[in-house]
N, CA and C atoms as a LAMMPS dump frame, in Angstrom:
ITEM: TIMESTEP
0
ITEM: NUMBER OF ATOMS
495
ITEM: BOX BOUNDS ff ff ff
-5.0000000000000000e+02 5.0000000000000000e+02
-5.0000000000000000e+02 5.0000000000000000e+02
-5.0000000000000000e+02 5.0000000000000000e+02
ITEM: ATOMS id mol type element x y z
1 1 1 N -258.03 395.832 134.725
2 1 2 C -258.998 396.651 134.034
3 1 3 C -260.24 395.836 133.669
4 2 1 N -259.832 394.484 133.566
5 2 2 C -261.152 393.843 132.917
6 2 3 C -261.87 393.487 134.186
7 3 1 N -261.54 393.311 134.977
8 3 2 C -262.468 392.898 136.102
9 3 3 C -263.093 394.43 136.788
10 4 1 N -262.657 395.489 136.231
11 4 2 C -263.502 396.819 136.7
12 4 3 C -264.535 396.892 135.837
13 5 1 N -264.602 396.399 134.615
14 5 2 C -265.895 397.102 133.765
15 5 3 C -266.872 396.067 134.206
16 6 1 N -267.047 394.749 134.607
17 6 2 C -268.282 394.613 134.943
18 6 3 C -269.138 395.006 136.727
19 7 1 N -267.769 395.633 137.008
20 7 2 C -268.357 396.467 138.503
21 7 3 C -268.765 397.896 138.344
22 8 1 N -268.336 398.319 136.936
23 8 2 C -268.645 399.615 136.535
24 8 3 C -270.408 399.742 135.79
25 9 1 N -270.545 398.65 134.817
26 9 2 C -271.925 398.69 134.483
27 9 3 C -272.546 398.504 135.208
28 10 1 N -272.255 397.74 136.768
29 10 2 C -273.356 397.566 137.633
30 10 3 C -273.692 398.636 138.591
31 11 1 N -272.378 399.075 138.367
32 11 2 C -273.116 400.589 138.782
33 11 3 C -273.838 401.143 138.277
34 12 1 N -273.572 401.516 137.172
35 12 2 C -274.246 402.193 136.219
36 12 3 C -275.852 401.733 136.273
37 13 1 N -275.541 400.566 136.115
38 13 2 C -277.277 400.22 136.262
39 13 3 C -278.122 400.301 137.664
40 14 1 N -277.169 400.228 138.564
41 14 2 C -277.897 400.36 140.083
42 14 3 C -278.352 401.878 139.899
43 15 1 N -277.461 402.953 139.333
44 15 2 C -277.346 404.168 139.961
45 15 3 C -278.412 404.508 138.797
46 16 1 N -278.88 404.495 137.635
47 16 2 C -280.122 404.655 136.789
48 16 3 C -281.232 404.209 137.237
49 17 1 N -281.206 403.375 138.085
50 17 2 C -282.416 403.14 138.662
51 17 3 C -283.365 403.845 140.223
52 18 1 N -282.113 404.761 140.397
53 18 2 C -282.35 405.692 141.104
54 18 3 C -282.967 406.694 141.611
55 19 1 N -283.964 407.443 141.521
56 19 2 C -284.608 408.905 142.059
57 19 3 C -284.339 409.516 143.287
58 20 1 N -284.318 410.52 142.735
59 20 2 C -284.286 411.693 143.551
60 20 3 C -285.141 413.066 143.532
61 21 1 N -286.044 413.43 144.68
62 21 2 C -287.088 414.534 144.441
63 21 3 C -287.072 415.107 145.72
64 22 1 N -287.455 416.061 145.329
65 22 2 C -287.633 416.891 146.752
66 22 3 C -289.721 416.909 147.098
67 23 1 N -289.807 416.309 148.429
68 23 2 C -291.024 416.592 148.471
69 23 3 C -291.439 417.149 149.956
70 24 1 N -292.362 418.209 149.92
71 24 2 C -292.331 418.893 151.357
72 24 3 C -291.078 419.289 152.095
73 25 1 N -289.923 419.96 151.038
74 25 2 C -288.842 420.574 151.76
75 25 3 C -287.245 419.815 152.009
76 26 1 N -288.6 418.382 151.876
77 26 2 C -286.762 417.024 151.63
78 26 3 C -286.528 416.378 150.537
79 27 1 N -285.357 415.913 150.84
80 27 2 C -284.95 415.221 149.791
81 27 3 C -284.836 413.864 149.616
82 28 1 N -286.195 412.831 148.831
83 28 2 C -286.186 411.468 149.104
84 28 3 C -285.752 410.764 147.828
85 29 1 N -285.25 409.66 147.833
86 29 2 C -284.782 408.976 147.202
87 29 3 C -285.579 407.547 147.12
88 30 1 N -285.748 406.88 146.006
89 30 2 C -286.233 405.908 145.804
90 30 3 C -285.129 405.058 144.89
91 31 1 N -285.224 403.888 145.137
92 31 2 C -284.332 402.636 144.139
93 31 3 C -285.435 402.43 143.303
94 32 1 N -285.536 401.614 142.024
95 32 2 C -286.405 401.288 140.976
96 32 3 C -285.472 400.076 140.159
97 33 1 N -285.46 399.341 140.587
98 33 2 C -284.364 398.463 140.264
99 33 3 C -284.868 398.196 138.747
100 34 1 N -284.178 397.926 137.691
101 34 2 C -284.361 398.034 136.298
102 34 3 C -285.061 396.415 136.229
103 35 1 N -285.566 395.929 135.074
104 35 2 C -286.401 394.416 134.407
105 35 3 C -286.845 393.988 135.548
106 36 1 N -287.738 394.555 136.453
107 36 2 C -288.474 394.213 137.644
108 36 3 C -289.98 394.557 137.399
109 37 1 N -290.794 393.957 137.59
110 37 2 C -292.523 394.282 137.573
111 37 3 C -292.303 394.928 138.766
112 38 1 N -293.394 396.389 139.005
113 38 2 C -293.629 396.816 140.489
114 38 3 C -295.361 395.762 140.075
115 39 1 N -295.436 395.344 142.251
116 39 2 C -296.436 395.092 142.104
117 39 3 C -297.836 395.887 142.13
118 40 1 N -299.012 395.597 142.152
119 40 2 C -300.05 396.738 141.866
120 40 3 C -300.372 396.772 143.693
121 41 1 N -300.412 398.022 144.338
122 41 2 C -300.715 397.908 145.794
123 41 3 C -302.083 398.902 145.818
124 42 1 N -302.967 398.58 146.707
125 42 2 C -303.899 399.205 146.797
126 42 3 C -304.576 400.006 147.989
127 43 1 N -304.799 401.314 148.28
128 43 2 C -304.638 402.328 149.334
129 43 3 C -306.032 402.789 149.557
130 44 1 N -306.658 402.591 150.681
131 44 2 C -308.062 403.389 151.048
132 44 3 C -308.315 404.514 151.731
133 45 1 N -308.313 406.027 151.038
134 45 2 C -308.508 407.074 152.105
135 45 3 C -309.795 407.733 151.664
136 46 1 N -309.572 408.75 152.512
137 46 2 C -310.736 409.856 152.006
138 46 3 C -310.28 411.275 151.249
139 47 1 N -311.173 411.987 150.246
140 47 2 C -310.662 412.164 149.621
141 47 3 C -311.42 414.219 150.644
142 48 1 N -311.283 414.948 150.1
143 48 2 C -311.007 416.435 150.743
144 48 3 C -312.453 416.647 150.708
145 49 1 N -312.809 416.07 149.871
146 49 2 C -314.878 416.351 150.399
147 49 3 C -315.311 415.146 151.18
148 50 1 N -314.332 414.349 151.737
149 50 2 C -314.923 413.259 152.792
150 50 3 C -315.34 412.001 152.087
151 51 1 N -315.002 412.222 150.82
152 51 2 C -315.835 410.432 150.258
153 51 3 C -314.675 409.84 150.231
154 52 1 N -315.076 408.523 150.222
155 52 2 C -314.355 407.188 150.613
156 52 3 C -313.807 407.182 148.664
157 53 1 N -311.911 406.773 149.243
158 53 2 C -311.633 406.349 147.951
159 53 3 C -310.546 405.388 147.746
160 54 1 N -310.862 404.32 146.69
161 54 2 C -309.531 403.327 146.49
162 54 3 C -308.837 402.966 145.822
163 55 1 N -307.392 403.683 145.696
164 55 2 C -306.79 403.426 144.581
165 55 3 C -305.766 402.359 144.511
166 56 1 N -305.498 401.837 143.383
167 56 2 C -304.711 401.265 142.709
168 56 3 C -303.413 401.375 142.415
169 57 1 N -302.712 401.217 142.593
170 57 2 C -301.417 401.879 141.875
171 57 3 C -300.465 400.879 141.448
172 58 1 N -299.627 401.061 140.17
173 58 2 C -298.653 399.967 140.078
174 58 3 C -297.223 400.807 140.211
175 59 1 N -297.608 401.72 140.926
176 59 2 C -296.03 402.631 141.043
177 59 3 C -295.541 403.13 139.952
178 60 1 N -294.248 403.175 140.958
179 60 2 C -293.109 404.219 140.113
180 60 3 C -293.487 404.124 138.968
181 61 1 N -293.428 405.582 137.697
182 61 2 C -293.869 405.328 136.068
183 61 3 C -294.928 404.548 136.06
184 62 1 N -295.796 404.752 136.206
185 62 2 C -297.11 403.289 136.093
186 62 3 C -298.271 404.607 136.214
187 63 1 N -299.385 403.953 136.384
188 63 2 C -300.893 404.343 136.518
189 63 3 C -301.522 403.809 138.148
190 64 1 N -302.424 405.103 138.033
191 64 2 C -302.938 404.42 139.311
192 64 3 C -304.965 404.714 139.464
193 65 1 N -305.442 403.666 139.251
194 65 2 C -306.698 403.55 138.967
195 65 3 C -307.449 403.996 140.428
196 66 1 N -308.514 405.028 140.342
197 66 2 C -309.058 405.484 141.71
198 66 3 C -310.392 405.419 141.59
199 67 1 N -311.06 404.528 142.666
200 67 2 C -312.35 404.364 142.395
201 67 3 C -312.941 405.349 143.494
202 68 1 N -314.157 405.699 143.227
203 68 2 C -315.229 406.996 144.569
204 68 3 C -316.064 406.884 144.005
205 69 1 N -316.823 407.499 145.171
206 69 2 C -318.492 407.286 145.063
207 69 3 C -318.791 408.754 144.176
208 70 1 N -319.406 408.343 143.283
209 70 2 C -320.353 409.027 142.279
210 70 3 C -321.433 408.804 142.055
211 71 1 N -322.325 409.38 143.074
212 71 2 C -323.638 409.532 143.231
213 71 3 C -324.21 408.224 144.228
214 72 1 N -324.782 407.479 143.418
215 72 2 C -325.073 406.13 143.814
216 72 3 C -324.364 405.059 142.997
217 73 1 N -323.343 405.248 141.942
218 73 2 C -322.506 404.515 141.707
219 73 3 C -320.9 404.784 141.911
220 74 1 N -319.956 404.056 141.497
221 74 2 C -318.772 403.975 141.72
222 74 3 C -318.375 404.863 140.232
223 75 1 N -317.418 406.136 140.497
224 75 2 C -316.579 406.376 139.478
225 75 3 C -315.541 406.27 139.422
226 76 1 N -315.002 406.251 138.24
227 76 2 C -313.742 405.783 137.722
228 76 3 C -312.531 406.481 137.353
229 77 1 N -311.44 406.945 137.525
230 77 2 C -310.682 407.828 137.728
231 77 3 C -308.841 406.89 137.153
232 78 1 N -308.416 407.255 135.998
233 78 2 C -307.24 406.768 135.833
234 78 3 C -306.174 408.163 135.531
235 79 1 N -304.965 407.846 136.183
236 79 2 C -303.877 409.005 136.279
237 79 3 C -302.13 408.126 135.865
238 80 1 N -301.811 409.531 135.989
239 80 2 C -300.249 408.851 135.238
240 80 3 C -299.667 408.776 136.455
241 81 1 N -298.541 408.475 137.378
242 81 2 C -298.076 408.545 138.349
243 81 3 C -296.795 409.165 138.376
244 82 1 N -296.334 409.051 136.659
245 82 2 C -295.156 410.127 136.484
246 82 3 C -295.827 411.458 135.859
247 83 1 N -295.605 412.418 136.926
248 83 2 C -295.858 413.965 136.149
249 83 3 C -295.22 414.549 135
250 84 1 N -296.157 414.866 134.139
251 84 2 C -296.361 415.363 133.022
252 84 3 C -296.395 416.531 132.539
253 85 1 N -295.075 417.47 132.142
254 85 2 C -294.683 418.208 132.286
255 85 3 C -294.966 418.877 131.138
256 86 1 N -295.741 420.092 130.888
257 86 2 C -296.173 421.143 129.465
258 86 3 C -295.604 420.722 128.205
259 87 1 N -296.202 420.034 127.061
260 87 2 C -296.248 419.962 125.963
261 87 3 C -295.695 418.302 126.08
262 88 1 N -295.929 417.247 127.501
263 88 2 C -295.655 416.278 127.84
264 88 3 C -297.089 415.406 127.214
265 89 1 N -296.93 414.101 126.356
266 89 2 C -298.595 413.459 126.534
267 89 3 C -297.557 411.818 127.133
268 90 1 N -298.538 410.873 127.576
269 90 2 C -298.856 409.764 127.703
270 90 3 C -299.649 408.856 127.164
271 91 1 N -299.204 407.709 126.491
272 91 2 C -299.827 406.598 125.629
273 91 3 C -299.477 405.322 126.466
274 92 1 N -301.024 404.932 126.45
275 92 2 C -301.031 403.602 127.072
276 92 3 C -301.994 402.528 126.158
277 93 1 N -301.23 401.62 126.108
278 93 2 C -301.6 400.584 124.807
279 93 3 C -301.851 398.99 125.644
280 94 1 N -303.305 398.7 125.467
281 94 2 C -303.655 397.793 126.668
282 94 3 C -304.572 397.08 125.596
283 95 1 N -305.396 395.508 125.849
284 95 2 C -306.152 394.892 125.416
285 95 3 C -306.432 395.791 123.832
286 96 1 N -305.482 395.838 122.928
287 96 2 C -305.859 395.906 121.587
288 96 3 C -306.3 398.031 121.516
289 97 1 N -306.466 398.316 122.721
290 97 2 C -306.793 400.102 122.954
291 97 3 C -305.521 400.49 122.702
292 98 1 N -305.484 402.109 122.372
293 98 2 C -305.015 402.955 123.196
294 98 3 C -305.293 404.164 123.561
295 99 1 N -304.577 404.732 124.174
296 99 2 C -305.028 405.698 125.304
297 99 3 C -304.215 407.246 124.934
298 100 1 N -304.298 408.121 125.24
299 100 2 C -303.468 409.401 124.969
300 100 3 C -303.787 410.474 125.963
301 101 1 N -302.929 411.014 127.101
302 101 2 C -303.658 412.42 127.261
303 101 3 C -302.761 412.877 127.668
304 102 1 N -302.672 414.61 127.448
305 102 2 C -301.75 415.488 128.062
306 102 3 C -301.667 415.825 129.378
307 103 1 N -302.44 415.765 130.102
308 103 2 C -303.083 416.023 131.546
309 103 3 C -302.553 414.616 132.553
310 104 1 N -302.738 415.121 133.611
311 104 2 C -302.477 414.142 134.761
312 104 3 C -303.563 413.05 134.585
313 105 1 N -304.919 413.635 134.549
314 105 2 C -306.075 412.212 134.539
315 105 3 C -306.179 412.034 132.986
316 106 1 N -306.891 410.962 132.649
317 106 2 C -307.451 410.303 131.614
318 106 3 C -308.559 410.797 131.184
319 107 1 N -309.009 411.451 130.759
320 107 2 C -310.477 412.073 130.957
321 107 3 C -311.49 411.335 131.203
322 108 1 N -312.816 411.272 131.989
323 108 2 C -313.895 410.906 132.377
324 108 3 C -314.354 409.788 131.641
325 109 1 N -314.551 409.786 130.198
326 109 2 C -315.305 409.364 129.615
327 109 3 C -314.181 407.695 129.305
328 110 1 N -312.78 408.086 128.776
329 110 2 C -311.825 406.955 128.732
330 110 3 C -312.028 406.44 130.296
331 111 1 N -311.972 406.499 130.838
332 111 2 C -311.313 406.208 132.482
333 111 3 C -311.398 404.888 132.737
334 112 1 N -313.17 405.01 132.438
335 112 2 C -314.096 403.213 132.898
336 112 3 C -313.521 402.46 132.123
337 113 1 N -313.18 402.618 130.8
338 113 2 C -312.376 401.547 129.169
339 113 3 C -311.592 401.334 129.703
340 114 1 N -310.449 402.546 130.072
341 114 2 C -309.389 402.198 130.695
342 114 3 C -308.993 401.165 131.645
343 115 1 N -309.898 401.558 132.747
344 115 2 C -309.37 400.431 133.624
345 115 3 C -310.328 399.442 133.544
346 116 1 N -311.257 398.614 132.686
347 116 2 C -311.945 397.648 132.314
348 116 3 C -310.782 396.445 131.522
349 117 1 N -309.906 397.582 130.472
350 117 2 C -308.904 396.819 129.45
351 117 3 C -308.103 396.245 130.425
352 118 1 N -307.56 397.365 131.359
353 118 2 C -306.614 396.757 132.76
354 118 3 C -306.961 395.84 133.344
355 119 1 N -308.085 395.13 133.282
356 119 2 C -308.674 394.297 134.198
357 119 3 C -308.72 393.239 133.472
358 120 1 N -308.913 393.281 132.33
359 120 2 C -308.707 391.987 130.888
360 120 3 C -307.236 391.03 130.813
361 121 1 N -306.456 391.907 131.732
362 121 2 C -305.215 390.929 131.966
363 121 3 C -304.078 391.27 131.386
364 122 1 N -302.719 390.787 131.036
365 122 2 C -301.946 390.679 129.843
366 122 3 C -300.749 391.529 130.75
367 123 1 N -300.624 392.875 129.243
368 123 2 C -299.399 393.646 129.959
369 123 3 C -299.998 395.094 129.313
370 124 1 N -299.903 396.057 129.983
371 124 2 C -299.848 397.487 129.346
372 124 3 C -298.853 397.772 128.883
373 125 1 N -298.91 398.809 127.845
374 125 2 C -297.204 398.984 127.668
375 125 3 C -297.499 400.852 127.294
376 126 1 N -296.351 401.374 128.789
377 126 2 C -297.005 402.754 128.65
378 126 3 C -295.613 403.63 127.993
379 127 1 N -295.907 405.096 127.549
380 127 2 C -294.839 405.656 126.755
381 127 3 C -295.148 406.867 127.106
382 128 1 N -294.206 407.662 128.139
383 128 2 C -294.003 409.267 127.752
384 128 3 C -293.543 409.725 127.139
385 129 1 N -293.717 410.789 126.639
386 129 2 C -293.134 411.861 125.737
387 129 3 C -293.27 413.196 125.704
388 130 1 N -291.913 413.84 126.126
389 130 2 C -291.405 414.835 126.846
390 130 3 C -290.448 415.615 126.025
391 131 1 N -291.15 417.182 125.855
392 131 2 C -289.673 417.905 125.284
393 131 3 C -288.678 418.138 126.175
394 132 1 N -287.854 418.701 125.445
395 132 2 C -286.449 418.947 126.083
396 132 3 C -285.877 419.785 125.105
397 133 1 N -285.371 420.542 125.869
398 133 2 C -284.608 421.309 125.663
399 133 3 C -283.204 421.178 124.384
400 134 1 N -282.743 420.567 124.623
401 134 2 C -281.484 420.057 123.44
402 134 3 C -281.931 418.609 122.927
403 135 1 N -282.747 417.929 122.877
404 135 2 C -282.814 416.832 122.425
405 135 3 C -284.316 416.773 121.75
406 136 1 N -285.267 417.564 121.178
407 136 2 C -286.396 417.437 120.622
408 136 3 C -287.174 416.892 121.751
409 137 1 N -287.64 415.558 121.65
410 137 2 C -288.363 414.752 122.367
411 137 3 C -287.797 413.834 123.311
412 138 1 N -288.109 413.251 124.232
413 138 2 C -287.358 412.694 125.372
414 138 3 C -288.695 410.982 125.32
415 139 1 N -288.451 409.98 124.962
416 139 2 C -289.2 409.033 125.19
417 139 3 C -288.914 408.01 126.931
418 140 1 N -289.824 407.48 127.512
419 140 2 C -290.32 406.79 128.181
420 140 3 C -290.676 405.955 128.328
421 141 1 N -290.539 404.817 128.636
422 141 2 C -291.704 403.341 128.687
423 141 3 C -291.844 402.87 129.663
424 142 1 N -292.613 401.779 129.799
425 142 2 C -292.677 400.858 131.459
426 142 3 C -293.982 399.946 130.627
427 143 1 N -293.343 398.703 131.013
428 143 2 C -294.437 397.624 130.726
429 143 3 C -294.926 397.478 132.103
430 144 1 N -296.549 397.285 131.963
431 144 2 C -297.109 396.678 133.278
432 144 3 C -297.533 395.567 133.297
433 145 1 N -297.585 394.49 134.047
434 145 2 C -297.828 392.968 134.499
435 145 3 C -299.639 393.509 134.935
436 146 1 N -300.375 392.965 134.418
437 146 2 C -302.086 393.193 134.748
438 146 3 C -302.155 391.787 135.832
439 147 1 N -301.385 390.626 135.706
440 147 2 C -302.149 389.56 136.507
441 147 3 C -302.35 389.978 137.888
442 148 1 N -301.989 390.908 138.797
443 148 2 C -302.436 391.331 140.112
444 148 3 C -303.612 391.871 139.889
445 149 1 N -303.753 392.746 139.196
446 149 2 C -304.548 393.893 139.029
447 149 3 C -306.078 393.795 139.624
448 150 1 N -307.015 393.023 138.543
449 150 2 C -307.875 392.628 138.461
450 150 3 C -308.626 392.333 139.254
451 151 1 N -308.242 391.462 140.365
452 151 2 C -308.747 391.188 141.9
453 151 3 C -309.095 392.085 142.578
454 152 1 N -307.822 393.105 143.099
455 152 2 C -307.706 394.644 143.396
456 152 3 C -308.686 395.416 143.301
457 153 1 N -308.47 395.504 141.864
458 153 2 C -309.886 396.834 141.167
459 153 3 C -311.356 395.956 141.243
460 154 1 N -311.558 394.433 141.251
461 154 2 C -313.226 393.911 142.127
462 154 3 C -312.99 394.081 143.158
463 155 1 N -312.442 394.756 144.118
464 155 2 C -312.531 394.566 145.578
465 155 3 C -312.609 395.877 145.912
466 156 1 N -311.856 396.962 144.976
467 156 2 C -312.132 398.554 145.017
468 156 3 C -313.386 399.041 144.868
469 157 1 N -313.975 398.199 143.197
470 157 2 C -315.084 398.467 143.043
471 157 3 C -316.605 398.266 144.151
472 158 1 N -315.95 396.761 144.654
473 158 2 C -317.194 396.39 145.525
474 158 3 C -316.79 397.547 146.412
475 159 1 N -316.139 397.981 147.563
476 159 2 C -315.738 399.184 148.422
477 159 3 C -316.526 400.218 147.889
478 160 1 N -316.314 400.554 146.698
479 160 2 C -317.17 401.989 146.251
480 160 3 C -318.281 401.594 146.315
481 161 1 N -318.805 401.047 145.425
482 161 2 C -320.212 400.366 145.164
483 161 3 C -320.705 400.591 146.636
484 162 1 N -320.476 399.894 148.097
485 162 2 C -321.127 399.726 148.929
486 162 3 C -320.781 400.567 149.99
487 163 1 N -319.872 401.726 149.661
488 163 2 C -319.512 402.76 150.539
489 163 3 C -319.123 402.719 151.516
490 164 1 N -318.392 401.11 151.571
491 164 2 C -317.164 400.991 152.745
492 164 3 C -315.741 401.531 152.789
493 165 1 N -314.978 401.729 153.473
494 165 2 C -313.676 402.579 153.471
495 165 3 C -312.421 401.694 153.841
């Protein structure tokens, strides 16, 4: 018996780190292995009116910073990457800030702070909060590692800035 319970918590912990979603009809699965940094990866497409855009992302539960051309400068665009489900908000607590919104984006005006603080280094430390049904509130966290970051989002920015893809 004693040599089953530490093959049993490791299950337990493999199998919590788990997802499962259905997207476009299937059913995909992702691992998220638990006390792991995801790293920040960064993606260049176009966006449905044709402008060039580059986002950021630090994955699973994380944020993902999207830079595009706005006008003749670069705008700034920060989102949750876990969906946020009616009467759901998100708090993100970075360089001495924090952050709050019910919505998928950050609103306009936070966005640029936002990912400026992200770029200051350190760790974010983000928190959902979600009703539920039998349990009041449902909490969330994920610390983020900023030392990738920073490089990333000057190299996004220069991309926007100069309207390369």
């Amino acid at each position: 018996m004693s040599a089953f319970l530490p093959l049993a918590l490791s299950a337990a912990v493999f199998l919590s780190a788990c997802t499962i979603e259905e997207k476009n009809g299937e059913l995909q699965s992702e691992l998220h292995p638990p006390l792991v940094y995801d790293q920040w990866r960064t993606e260049s497409y176009k966006a449905q009116d044709g402008q060039p855009v580059c986002a950021i992302s630090s994955g699973y539960n994380g944020l993902s910073v999207l830079l595009h051309r706005k006008g003749d400068a670069a705008g700034v665009s920060v989102k949750s990457n876990r969906t946020l489900v009616p009467g759901a908000f998100l708090s993100v607590n970075v360089n001495g800030h924090r952050y709050q919104t019910r919505q998928e984006f950050f609103s306009s005006e936070e966005s640029p702070q936002l990912a400026a603080d992200l770029a200051a280094g350190g760790k974010a430390y983000l928190e959902w909060s979600e009703p539920h049904p039998h349990h009041g509130r449902r909490r969330f966290t994920n610390i983020l590692k900023l030392d990738d970051f920073k490089p990333q989002f000057e190299q996004c920015r220069k991309e926007s800035t100069h309207g390369n893809s």
